[in-house]
N, C-alpha and C positions, 0 to 999 in steps of 0.2 A: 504494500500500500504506500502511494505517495501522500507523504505529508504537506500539505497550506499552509505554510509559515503564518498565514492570514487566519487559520484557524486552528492554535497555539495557546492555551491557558494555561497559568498556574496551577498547582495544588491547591493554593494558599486562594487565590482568585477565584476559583470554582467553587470552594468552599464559602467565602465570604460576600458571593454573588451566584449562585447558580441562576439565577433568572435572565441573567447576562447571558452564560454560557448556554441556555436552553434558547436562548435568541439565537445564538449565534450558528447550533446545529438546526435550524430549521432555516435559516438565510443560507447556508452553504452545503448542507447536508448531513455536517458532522464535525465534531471536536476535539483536539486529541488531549489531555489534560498530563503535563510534565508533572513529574513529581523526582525532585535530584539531579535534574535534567537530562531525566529519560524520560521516553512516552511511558505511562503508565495505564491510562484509561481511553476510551471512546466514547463518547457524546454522541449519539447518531439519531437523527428524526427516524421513524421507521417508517414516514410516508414517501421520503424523497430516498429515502439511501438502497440500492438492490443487493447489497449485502445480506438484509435480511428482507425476505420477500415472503410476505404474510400477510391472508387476507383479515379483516377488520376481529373475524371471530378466532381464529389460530391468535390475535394478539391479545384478546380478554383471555384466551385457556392459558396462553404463555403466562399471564400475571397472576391468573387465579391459580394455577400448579405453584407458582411460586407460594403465595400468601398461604394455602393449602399445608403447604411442605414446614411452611416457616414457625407457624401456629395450629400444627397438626397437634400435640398435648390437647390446647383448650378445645378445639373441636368434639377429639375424643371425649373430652369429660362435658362437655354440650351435650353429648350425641344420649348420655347416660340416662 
């Protein structure tokens, strides 16, 4: 992957401004976020980027698998 020196943020900057950085991956497709002045993360809109190519309901399973997984305990004792 080629990096946009124009799409480049800090650690420190993503952290104490993500809504910058969430502009920024939907203005250009994606963000790459330094940490020690290595890439360390990726910011990416998933409407504009074909990296991840997922229709609108594969993107609610991908989030709910996540929150699912994350807070599977409470669930189970919900489910009780």
């Amino acid at each position: 992957m080629t990096i946009n020196t124009n799409a480049i943020v800090s650690a420190t900057e993503a952290n104490q401004n993500f809504s910058k950085v969430a502009r920024m991956a939907e203005k250009r497709g994606h963000v790459v976020v330094f940490k020690n002045n290595k890439p360390k993360l990726l910011v990416i809109d998933l409407d504009q980027e074909p990296q991840i190519d997922m229709t609108e309901d594969e993107k609610f399973e991908f989030v709910a698998a996540r929150i699912l997984r994350e807070h599977r305990a409470a669930f189970e004792e919900l489910a009780k």
